[in-house]
C-alpha positions in Angstrom: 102.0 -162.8 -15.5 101.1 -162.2 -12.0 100.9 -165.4 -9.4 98.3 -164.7 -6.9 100.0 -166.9 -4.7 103.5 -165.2 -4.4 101.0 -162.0 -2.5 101.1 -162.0 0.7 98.4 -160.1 2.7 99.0 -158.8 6.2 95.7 -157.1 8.2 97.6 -154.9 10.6 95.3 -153.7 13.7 96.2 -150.3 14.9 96.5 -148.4 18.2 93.5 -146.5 17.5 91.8 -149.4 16.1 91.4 -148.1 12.6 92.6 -151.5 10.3 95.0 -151.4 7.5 95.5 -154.0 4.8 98.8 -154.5 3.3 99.8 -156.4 0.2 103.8 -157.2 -0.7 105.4 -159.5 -3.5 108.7 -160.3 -2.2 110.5 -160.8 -5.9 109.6 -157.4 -6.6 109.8 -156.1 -3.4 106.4 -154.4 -4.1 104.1 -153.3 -1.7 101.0 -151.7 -1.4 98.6 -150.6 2.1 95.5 -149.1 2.6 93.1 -147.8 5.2 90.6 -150.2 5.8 86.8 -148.4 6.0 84.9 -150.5 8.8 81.6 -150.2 6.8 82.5 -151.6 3.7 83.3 -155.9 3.8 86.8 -156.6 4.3 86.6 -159.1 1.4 85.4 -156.3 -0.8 88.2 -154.1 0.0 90.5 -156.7 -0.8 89.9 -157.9 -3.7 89.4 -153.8 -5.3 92.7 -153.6 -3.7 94.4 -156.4 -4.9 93.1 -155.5 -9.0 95.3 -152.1 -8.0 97.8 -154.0 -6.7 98.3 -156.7 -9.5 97.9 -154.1 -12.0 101.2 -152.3 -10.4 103.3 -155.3 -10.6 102.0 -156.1 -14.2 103.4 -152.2 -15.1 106.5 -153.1 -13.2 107.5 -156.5 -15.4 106.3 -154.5 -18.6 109.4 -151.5 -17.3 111.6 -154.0 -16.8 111.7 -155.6 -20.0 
């Protein structure tokens, strides 16, 4: 089971102000970053990204069993 919680979410600001949003779950060492599109809501972007995201780690505890 996946704990929301444990994900932390970093919104890195680049140089040529293009947005990226990163996701990482330190007990798995996971993580997972994306291009942010500045039309679409932020808030929209992250949550379709963090379904991918907790889908990945629910593969990666099924592998390790």
């Amino acid at each position: 089971m996946v704990d929301r919680d444990k994900i932390q979410f970093e919104l890195l600001k680049l140089t040529n102000r293009e947005r990226l949003l990163r996701l990482t779950e330190a007990k798995s060492g996971l993580s997972l970053e994306k291009k942010l599109f500045p039309a679409e809501s932020v808030v929209r972007q992250k949550e379709k990204l963090l379904g991918v995201f907790e889908a990945a780690l629910a593969r990666a505890e099924t592998a390790r069993v």
